[in-house]
C-alpha positions in Angstrom: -6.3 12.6 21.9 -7.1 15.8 19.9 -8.8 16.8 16.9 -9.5 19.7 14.5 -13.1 19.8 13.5 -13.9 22.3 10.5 -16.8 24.2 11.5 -16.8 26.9 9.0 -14.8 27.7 5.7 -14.6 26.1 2.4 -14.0 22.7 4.4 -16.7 22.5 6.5 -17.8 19.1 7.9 -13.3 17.8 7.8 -12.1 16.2 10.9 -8.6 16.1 11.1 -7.3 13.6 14.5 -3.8 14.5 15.7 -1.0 11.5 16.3 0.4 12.3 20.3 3.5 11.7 18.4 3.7 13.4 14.7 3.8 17.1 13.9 1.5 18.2 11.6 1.3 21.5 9.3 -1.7 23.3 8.4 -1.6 25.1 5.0 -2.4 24.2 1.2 1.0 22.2 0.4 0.9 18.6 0.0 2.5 17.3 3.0 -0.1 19.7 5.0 -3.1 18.1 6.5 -5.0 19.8 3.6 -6.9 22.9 2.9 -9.0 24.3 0.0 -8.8 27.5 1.6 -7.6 30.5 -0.9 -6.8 32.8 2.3 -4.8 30.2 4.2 -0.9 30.3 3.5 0.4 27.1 1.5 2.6 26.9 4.7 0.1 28.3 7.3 1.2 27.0 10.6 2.6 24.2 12.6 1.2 21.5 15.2 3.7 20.3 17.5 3.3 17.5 20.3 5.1 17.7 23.9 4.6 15.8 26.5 1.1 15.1 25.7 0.1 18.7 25.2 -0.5 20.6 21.9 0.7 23.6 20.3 0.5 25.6 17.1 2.6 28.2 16.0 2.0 30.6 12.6 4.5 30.4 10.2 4.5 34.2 8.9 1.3 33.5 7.2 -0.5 36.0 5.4 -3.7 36.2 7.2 -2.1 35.0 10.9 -3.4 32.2 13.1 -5.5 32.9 15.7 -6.8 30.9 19.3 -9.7 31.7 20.7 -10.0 35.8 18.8 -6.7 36.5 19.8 -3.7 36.3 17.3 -0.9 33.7 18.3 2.1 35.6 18.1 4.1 33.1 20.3 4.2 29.2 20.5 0.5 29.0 21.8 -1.1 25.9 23.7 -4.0 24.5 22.2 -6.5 22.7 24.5 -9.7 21.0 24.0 -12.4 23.6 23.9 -10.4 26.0 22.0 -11.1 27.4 18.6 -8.5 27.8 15.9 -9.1 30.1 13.1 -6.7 30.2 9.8 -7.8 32.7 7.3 -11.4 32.1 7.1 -11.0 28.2 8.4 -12.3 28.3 11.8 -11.7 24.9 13.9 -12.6 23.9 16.7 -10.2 21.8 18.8 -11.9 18.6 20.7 -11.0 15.9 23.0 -11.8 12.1 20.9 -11.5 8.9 22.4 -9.0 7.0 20.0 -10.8 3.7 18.2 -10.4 0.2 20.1 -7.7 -1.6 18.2 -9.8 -3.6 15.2 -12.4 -1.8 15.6 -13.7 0.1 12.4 -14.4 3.9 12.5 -18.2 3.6 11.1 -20.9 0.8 12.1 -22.7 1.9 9.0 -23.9 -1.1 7.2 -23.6 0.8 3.5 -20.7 2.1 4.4 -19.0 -1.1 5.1 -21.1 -2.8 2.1 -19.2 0.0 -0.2 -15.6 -0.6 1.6 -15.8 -4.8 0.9 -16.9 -4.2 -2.6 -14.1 -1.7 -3.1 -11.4 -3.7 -1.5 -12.9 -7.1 -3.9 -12.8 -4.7 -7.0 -9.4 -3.5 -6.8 -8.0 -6.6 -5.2 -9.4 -8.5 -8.5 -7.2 -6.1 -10.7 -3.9 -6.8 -9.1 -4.3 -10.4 -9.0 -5.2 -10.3 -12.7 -1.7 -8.0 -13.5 0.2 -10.1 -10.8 -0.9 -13.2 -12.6 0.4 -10.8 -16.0 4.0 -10.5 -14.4 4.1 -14.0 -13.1 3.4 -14.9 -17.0 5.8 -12.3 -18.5 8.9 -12.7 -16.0 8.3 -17.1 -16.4 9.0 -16.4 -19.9 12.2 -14.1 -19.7 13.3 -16.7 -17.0 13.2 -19.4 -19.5 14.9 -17.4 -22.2 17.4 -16.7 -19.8 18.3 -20.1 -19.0 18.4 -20.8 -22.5 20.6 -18.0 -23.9 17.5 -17.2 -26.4 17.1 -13.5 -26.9 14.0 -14.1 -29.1 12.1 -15.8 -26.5 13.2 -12.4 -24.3 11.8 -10.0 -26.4 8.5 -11.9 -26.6 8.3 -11.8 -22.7 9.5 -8.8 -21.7 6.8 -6.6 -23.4 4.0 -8.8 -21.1 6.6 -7.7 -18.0 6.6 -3.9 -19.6 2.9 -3.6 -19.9 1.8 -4.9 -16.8 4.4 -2.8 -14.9 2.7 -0.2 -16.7 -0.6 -1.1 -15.5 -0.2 -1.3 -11.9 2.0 1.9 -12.1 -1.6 3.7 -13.0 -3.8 1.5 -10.4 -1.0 2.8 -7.8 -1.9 6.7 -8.9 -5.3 6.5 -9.4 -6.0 5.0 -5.6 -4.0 6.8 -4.7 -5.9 10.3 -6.1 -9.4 8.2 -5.2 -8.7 7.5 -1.5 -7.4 11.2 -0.5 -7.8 14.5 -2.2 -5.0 16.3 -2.3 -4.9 20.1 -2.6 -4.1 21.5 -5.6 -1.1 23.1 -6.5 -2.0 25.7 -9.2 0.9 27.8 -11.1 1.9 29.2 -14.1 3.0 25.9 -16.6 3.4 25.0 -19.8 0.6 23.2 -20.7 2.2 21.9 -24.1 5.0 20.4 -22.5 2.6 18.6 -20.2 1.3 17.2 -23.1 4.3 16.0 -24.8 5.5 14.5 -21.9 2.3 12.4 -21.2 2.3 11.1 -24.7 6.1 10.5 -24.6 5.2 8.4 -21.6 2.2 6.1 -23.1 4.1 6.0 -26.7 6.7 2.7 -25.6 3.3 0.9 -24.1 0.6 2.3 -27.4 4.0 1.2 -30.2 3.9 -2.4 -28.5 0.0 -2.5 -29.2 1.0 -1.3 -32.8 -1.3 1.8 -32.3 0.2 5.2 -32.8 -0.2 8.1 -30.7 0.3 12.0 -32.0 0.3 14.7 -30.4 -0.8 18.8 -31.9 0.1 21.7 -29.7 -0.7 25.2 -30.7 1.9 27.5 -30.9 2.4 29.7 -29.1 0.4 29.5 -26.0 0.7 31.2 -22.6 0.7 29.6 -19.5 -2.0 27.9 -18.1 -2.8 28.1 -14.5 -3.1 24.5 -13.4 -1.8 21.7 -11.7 0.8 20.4 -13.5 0.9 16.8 -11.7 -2.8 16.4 -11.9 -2.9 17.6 -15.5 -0.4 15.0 -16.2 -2.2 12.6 -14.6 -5.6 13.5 -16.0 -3.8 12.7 -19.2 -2.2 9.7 -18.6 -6.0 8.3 -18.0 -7.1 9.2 -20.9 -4.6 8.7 -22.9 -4.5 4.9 -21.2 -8.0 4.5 -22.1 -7.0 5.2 -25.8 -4.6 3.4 -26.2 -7.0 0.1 -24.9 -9.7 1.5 -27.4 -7.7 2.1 -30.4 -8.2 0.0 -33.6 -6.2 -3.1 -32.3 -3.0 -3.3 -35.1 -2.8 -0.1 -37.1 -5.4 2.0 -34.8 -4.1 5.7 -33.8 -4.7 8.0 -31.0 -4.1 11.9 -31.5 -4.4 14.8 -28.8 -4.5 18.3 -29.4 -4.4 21.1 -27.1 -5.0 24.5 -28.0 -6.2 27.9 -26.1 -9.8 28.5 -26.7 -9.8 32.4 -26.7 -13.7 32.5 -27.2 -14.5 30.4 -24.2 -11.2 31.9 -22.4 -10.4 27.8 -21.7 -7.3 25.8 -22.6 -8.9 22.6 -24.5 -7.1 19.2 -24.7 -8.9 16.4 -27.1 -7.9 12.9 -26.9 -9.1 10.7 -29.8 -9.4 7.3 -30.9 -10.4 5.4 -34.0 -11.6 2.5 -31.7 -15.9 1.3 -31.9 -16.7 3.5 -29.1 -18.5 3.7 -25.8 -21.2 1.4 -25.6 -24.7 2.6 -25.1 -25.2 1.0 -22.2 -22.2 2.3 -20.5 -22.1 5.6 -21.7 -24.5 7.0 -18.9 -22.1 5.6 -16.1 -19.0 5.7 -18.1 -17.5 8.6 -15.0 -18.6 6.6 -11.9 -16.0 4.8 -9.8 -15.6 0.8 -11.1 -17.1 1.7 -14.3 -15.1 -0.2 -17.5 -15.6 -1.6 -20.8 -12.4 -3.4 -20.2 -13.5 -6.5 -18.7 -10.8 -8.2 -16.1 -7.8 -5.7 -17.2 -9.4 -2.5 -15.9 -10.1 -1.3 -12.5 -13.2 1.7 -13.7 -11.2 4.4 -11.6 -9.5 6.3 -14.8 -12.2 8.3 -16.0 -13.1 8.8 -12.5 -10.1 10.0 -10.9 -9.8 11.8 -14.4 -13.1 13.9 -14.1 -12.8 15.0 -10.4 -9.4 16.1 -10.9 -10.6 18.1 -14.1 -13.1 19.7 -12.2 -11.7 20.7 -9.3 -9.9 23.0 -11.4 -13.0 24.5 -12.5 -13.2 22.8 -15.9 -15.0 19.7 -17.5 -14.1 16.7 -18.6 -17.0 15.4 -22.2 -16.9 12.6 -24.2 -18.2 12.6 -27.5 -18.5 10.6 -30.6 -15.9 11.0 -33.2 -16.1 10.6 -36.5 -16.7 7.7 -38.6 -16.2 6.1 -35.8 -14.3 6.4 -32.2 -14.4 8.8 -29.1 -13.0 11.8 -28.1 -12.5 12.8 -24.4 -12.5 16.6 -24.3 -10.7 18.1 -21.1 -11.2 22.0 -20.5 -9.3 24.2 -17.8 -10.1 27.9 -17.1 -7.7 30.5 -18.5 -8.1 32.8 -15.8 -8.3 31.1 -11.9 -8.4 34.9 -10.5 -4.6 34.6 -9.2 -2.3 33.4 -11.3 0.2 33.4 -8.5 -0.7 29.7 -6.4 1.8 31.2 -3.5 -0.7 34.2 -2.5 -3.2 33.7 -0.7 -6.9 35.9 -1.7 -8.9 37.8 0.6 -8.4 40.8 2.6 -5.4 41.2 5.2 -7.4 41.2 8.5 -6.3 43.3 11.0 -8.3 41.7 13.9 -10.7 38.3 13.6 -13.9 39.0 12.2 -17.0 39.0 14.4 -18.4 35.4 14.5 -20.1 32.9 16.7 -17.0 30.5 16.6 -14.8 33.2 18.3 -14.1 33.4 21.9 -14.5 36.6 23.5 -11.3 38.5 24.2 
């Protein structure tokens, strides 16, 4: 069995095993096997098995794939030993033994402390929403048998909530377990916006809380990733929602372009009572909530990494008379607005370095 070790570029220290039976892509597009790389292609090049053999072939990248200093122009064999550069990723291709079945991939004791506690953690929240559904869908059951709409309505909004809820726990581990690179392009930040709230407003109106939403307009595009914008917002505006005045309590958000700090700024605000003292100092750690049994603590979490792996922050602050407001900030300017490109200079021949094989 083979694997890609990262020895140099921005993703040093990755290890990346290859199935003797899946293809694999190397690039920056979701369904690659991942790269933060600017100068590899989003599309870089492909991994295909045969026979028990390897090979990679570029896919018109911009920088070119190269094995071992030279440039693959071809369908080239990769063996164990072999180094494998794309842009300025340089791999280098080793021979693993594949792990005994059952047997876990680390015999660190911490390591295996953090994996139980995680597994308890998030196992607790989906019995608690599974225990919501069971409660909601007995109770639309029994007014089904009955022919009593009233009885419905009162269970289906327990359904409708908790459907809601492990929607987000889905996402979140989702975003917590495996960083996916980002896929930055021109968008219309307002529109993300709207559509989050629009999203959140069925769940917040059956909590009686209201949620409004203030876009400035006009506002040019925002280099960012959409999906994870979205999804930094659905977090938040979650949390909100949970911390708004309970009957009567409102949440607004307002997204502007902040010209003097060359940001785009989005605000979320409650009227709720606030982060706690005690919590506020932990409030972005994994498992972290003020939401007893129904939260899981991987919102602000997921949120806050996602925020600043564009670049930005992610602040909480007091509002006022009372409530918080979560303040998200992106950068205006990423250097290339265009997320097809790749940066960096167009090589004409594999720079000098220790991982390359002589010619």
């Amino acid at each position: 069995m083979l694997a890609l070790h990262v020895v140099a570029g921005p993703d040093a220290g990755h290890r990346h095993a290859l199935s003797d039976a899946e293809p694999q892509l190397i690039g920056r597009s979701t369904e690659a096997l991942g790269s933060t790389d600017p100068s590899v292609s989003r599309r870089h090049a492909a991994l295909t098995p045969a026979d028990g053999r390897w090979f990679v072939q570029d896919l018109r990248s911009t920088h070119g794939t190269w094995v071992n200093g030279q440039r693959a122009e071809a369908r080239t064999e990769l063996r164990a030993g072999d180094t494998l550069r794309c842009g300025s990723t340089v791999m280098e291709v080793r021979a693993v033994q594949p792990d005994a079945p059952g047997a876990p991939a680390e015999a660190d004791p911490e390591r295996l402390r953090a994996i139980g506690e995680t597994v308890a953690t998030i196992s607790h929240s989906v019995k608690n929403i599974l225990q919501g559904l069971r409660s909601g869908a007995d109770a639309v059951e029994l007014a089904l048998r009955r022919g009593d709409l009233q009885l419905a309505q009162e269970g289906w909004p327990i359904v409708a909530r908790n459907l809601d809820r492990i929607s987000w726990l889905a996402m979140n581990m989702l975003a917590f377990a495996k960083e996916r690179p980002l896929e930055v392009e021109e968008s219309d930040l307002g529109a993300v916006v709207r559509e989050a709230c629009d999203l959140v407003r069925g769940g917040a109106e059956r909590q009686r809380v209201r949620v409004d939403a203030r876009v400035d307009d006009p506002m040019p595009p925002a280099p960012v990733d959409a999906n994870a914008v979205h999804q930094v917002l659905l977090n938040l505006l979650v949390n909100a929602v949970d911390a708004a005045a309970a009957r009567g309590g409102r949440v607004q958000v307002r997204c502007a372009l902040d010209t003097a700090r060359a940001c785009f700024v989005i605000e979320v605000e409650d009227d709720g009572k606030g982060v706690p003292a005690e919590v506020r100092a932990r409030m972005f750690e994994p498992f972290t909530s003020t939401k007893g049994q129904r939260g899981t603590g991987l919102g602000l979490a997921v949120a806050r990494s996602l925020v600043e792996r564009h670049g930005g922050t992610l602040e909480h602050r007091d509002a006022m008379p009372h409530g918080t407001v979560m303040t998200a900030s992106f950068p205006a300017d990423r250097g290339d607005p265009d997320a097809e490109r790749t940066r960096g200079p167009l090589p004409s021949e594999p720079p000098a370095t220790r991982w390359d094989a002589p010619a």
